[in-house]
N, C-alpha and C positions, 0 to 999 in steps of 0.2 A: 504493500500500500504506500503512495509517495504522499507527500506532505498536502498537498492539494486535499486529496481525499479524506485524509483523516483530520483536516481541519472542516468537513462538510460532514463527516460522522459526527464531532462533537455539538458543529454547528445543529444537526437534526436532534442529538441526543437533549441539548437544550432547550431546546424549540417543544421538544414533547413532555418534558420536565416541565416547562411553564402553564401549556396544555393540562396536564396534569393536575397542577396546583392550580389552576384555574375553574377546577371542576366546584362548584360550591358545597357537592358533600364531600371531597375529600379535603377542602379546608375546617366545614365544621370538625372531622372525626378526627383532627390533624391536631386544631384547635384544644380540643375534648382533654386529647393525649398528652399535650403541653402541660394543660392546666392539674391534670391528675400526675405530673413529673412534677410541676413546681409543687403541689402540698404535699409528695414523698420527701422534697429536698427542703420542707420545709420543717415537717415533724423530725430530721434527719438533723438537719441546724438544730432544733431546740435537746436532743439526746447529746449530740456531740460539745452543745453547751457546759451541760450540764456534768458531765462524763469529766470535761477539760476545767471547770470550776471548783471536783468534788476531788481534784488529784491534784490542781495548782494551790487547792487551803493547805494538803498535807505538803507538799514541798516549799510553800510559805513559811510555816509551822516550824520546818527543820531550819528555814534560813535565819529564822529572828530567834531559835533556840540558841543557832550557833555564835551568834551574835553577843546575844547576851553569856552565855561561857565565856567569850573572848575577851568581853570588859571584864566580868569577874576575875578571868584569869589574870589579867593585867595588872589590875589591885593585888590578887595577891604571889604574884611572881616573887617579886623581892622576898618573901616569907618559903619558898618553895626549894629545895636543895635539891635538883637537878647533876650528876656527877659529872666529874668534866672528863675530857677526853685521855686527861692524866691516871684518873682514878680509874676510869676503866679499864688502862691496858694493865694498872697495878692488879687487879681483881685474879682472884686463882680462875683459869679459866678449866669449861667444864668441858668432858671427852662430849663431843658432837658429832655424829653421823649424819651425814648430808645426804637427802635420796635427791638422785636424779637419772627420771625415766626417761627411755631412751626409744622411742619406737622411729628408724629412717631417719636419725638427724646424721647420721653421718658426716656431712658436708658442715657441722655446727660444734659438735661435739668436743672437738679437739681445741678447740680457737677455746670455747669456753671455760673450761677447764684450767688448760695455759694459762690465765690469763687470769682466774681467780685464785690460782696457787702463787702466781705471781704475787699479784696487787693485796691479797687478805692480808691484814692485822692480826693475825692470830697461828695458833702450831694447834693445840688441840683437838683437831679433826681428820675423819676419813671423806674419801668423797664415794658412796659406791652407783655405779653409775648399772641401771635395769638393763638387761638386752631380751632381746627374745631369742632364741635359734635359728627361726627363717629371716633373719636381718642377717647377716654376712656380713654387709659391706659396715654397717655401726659397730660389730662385734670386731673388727677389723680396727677400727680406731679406738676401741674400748683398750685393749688389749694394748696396743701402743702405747697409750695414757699408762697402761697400769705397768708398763715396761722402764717408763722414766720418770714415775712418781714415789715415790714409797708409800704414798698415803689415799693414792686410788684402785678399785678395786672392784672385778667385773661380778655384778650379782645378774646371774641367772635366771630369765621365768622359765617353769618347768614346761611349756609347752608354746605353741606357736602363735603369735600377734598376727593380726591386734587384738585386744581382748578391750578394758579399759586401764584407763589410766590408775585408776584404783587397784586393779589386780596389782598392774606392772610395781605400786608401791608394796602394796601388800609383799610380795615374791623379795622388794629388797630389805624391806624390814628383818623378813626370816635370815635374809642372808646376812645381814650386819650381826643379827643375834649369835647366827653360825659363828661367825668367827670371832665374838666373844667368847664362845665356848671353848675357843682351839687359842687364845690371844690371853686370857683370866683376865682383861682390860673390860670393863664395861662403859657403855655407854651412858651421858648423862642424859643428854637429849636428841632428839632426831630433826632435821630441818629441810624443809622442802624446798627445791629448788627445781627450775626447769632449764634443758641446755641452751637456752636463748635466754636466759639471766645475765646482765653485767652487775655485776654484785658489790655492794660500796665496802672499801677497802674496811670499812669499821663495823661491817654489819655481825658480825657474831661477838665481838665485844661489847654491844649493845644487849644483842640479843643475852647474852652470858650475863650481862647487870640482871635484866630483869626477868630470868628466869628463875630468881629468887622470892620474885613478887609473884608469878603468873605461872601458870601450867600448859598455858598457848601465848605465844608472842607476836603480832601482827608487825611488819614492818610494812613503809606507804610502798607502793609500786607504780611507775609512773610509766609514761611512752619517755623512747627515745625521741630527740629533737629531729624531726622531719622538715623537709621543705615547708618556707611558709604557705605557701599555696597546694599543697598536697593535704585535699578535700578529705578523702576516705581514712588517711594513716592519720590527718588532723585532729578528727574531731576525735581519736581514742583518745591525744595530749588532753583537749579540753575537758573529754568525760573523767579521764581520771584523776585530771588537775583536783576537779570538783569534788570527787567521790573522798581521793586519798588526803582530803586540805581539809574539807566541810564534811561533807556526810557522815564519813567514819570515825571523826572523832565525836560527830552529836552522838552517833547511835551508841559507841563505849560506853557515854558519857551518862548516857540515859540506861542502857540497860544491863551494864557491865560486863556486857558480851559482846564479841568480835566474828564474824564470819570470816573463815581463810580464805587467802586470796588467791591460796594454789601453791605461790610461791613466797622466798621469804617469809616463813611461817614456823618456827619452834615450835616443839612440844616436847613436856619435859618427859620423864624416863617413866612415872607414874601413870602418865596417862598410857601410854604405850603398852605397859602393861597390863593394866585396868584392859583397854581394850583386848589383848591377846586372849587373855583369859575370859573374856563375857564372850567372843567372839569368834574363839578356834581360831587364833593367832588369824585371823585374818579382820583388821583392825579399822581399814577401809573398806564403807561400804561397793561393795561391786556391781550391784544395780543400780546405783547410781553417776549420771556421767560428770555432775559436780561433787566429787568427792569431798573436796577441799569446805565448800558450804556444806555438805552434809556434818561434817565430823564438829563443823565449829558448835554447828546449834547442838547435837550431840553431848556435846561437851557440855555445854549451857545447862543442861536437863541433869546431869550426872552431879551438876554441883563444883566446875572447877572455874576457874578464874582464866580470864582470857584480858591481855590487855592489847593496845594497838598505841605502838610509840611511833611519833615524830620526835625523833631524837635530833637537835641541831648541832654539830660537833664544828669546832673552833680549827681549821687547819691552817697550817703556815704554808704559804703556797711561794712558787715562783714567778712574777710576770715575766713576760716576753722581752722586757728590759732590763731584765735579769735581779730586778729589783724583791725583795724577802715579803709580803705583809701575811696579814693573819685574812680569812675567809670563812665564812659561816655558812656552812653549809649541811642539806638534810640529806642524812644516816639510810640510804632507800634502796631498791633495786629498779632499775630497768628494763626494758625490752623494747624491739622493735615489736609492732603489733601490724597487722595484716594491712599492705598499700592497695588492696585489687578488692571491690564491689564484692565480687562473687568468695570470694575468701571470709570477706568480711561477714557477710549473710551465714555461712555455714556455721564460722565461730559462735558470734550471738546465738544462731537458734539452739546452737548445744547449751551455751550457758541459762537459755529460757527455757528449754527442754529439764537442765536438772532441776533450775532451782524452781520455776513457777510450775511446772505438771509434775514432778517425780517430786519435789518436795514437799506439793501440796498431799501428794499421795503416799509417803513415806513419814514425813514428820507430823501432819495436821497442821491444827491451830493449836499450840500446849503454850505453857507457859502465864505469865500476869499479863496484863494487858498490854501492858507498852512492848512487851517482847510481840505479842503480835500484831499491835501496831506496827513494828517493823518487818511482821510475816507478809503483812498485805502489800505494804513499800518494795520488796523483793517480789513480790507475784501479779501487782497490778499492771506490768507491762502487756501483758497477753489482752488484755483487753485497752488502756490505754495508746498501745502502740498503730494498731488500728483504726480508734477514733482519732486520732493526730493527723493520720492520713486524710480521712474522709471530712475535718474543717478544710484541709488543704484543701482538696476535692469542691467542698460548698464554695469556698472564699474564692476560689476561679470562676464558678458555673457564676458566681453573682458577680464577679468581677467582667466577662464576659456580656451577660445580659447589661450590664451596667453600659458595658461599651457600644453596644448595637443600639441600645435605645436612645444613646448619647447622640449618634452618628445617623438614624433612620428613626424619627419619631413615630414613624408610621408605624414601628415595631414595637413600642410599647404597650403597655396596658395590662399588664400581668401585677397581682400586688405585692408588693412588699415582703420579701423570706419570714422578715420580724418585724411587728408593729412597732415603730420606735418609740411607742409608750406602752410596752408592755414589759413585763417583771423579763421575759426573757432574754429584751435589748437591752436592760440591766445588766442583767448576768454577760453578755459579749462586752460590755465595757468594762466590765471588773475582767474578763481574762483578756483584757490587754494589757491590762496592767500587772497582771498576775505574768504574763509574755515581757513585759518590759524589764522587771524583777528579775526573771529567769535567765535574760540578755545579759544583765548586770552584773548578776553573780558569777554566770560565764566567763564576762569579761574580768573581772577580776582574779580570778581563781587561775585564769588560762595566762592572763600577763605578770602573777604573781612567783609562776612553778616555773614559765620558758620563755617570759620574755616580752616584751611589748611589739612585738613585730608582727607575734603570731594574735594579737588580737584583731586586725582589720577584717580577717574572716570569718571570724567567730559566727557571728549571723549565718552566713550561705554556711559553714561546717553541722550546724544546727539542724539545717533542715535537710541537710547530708545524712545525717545521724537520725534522724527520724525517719529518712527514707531508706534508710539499712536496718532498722528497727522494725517496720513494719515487714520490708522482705525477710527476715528473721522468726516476727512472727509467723508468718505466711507458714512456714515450712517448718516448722517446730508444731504449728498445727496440725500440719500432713503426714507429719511421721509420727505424731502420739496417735492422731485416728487410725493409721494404716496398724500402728503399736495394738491398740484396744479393740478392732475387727481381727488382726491375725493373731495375734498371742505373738509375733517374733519380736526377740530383745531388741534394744534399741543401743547400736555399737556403740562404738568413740569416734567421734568425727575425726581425724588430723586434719590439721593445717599445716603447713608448711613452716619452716621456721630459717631466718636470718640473724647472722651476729654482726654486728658494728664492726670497722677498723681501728685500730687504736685512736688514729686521729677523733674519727667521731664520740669515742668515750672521754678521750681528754678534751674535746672542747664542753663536750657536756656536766664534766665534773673534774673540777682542776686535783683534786684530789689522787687519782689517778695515774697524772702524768710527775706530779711533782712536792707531793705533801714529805714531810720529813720523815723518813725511813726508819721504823723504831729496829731495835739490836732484835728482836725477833723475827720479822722479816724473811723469809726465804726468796733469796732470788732467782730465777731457772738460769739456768746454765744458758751463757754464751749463745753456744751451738743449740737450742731448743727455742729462744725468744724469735729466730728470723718465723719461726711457726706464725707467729701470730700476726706478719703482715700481710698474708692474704688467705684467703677462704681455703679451706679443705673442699677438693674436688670429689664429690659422690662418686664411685665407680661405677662401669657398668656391670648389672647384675652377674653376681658370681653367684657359684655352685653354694648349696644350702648344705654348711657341716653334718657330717653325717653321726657325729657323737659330737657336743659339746661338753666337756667336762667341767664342774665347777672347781674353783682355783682358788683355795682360803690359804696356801701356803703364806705361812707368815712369813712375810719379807724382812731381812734381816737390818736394811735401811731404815726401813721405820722408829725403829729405835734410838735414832737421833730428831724422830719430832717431840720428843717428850719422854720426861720421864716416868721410868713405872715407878706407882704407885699402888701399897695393899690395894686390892680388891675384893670384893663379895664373893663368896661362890657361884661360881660361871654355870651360866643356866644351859637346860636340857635343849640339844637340837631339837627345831620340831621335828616331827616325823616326816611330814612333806618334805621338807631341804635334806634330811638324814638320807632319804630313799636316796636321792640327787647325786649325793657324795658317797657312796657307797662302792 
């Protein structure tokens, strides 16, 4: 067909479209269809009001809570003994067991590692890092690590991933306990970490204070510093700016309990075993795919103490003019968090998947009030994150109408979404301002934690975050229905995971690159740091070992991170790990 022609097919196709709509009953039935669309999009407006009114009081609520702590705190700071960064490194530090599960990070694994034996403030720990059997290529970098470490160390799951992230700890637990048994060294606590953690050189010196006070230790976990214009990797900086500043210390504050955040998370040796024992040494729930929330409220129920520190530690840093001063800086872990749309939806809907369907189904409503006042704050996204969408959706459709009728008077005549003297156009004027408030806090929180650079976007990241929020719900929908018609479990998602270069840890925490080196310190060797200036390259798939043996041989190295010290009697292999090493 040449150009000629197909501008006489449209020209007719038009011509019969006006015909058409020129028929006078199909404008009345046309008409009819409009008018029954705008009072759908109108009782639609008044739900999503109301919906968006009854969840901006409770995040009002937390903002003027935190507020008012923060003045009290103020007043009484000067009265409050806070340890310094002196007295911490004095403190006996306690033996910690660090899990980190490991399913396919191969390409991460190694850098992370490096790079936290390097940089930690501390000697009293193992690192033992989860493998599974059909991973090769991680079990291949596990092994390296535990070749030039003394104090890493490959724990085995008995059978083949992915399974959940829960199991994978579960499997390392037994295997730290193992080699207590073969070491008469016991553990004091255990601490969760994931291989895309950059971990602040002081973070278990912290942890190690106040595991004296607590039996779960929260540290803040933030985004690494992304491009300021990088929309999707953005809005995690903002969400957790906010979460890890404001939220989490109201909700301590209010109900002295901490939900884990996965990583950076202590637990002392008490609870570990409290759980082995109610639990058949398997201590993480496995049906559940947020472990980390599961164990914290867990915790809460049993009677233990969870605290969540922002610790601010005073380091002597170097500038670039080679000049000495002192910097103040927060005690935290990092990561990169997922740059890609579609990454990002899978993450979220696992984390809505455990904590708002499987939690509401596992934990209830238990607790005093306030504690599930914050059950419904953790669950109201399944239904909030939807109505967010569909104001967006109205605020167009009248935005739109707005604009035809502006432009084509003849188009008018349809009335009003909301009488703008009715209780309902009330309610849209108070959630603007409740929307203003929410801007505010963002902004704040976002140019308090990375910067004033990153807050020109904060607006457009917002509504970024809500539209990965609603695709999140979408599909955490789908797979709990698909869950509750078939009876099949509902896996571990992966994501993919990336580590930083040194450049981008040291511009993010000078600490890192240049704080004063205490006599404790371990440095890696010469020949092992060029490791960490660029990425471990994934291999292509190799052959799946045909025996994995587990490998508790005590390393004779170790014995210069620390000295032995009496110990308890060394507890019984489990049977599961015992079968393993046999």
């Amino acid at each position: 067909m040449d150009w000629f022609s197909l501008q006489e097919a449209v020209a007719g196709l038009i011509g019969g479209l006006g015909d058409w709509f020129a028929d006078p009953a199909i404008r009345a039935e046309l008409g009819e269809a409009v008018r029954i669309y705008w009072t759908v999009l109108s009782w639609a407006t008044v739900y999503a009001a109301l919906v968006i009114f009854v969840s901006s009081i409770d995040d009002a609520f937390l903002d003027l809570y935190y507020w008012v702590m923060t003045a009290q705190n103020l007043v009484l700071s000067p009265f409050r003994r806070i340890p310094s960064v002196e007295k911490l490194r004095a403190m006996p530090e306690k033996r910690l067991a660090i899990l980190v599960p490991a399913w396919q990070e191969a390409d991460v694994i190694a850098r992370m590692v490096d790079h936290t034996i390097q940089e930690l403030d501390y000697t009293a720990y193992d690192i033992f890092i989860g493998v599974y059997p059909n991973d090769a290529d991680t079990i291949r970098e596990a092994d390296a690590l535990v070749a030039r470490h003394g104090n890493v160390y490959r724990a085995n799951v008995g059978h083949p991933g992915p399974t959940s992230k829960a199991d994978c700890l579960n499997w390392i637990i037994q295997n730290a306990i193992a080699r207590e048994f073969q070491t008469g060294r016991r553990y004091d606590a255990f601490v969760m970490h994931d291989s895309e953690d950059v971990i602040h050189p002081l973070s278990f010196k912290v942890m190690n204070a106040w595991l004296d006070r607590a039996d779960m230790v929260q540290l803040p976990v933030l985004s690494m510093p992304r491009a300021w214009n990088a929309l999707v990797a953005g809005h995690y900086m903002d969400e957790f700016a906010e979460w890890h500043t404001k939220d989490l210390v109201a909700r301590s504050h209010l109900t002295a309990q901490v939900p884990s955040a996965g990583v950076a998370t202590a637990l002392s040796r008490r609870v570990i075993d409290l759980l082995n024992t109610e639990r058949e040494n398997l201590p993480f729930n496995t049906d559940s795919l947020t472990e980390d929330y599961d164990i914290g409220h867990r915790l809460y129920e049993a009677g233990f103490k969870s605290a969540f520190v922002r610790y601010f530690a005073r380091v002597r840093v170097t500038t670039p003019k080679g000049k000495r001063r002192t910097r103040r800086e927060l005690v935290c872990t990092r990561e990169f968090f997922p740059d890609q749309m579609k990454v990002s939806v899978k993450q979220k809907s696992r984390w809505m998947l455990g904590i708002s369907y499987m939690g509401w189904r596992q934990l209830g409503w238990v607790g005093p009030l306030v504690h599930r006042y914050f059950l419904y704050r953790d669950r109201k996204a399944i239904w909030t994150a939807p109505t967010g969408m569909l104001a967006y959706f109205i605020t167009l459709q009248w935005a739109l109408y707005w604009l035809v009728s502006a432009t084509i008077p003849e188009a008018g005549g349809l009335p009003p979404l909301i009488d703008p003297k009715s209780w309902v156009w009330a309610i849209v004027l108070i959630n603007f301002w409740f929307l203003v408030n929410r801007l505010v806090h963002r902004l704040i929180f976002t140019g308090i934690t990375h910067g004033f650079k990153y807050m020109a976007l904060v607006p457009v990241r917002m509504v970024v975050g809500n539209y990965i929020g609603f695709l999140a719900a979408a599909r955490a929908n789908r797979r709990w229905i698909v869950h509750l018609i078939t009876g099949v479990a509902i896996t571990w998602d992966k994501t993919m995971h990336s580590y930083p270069s040194p450049e981008e840890i040291r511009r993010t925490q000078s600490s890192f690159a240049s704080h004063e080196r205490p006599a404790a310190r371990r440095p890696l060797p010469e020949t092992l740091t060029a490791s960490l200036a660029s990425p471990v390259a994934a291999s292509s798939a190799s052959p799946v070992p045909a025996d994995i043996p587990f490998n508790f041989d005590l390393d004779r190295r170790a014995g210069v991170l620390m000295q032995r010290v009496p110990a308890p009697p060394p507890m019984p292999v489990p049977a599961r790990i015992a079968e393993t090493m046999s």
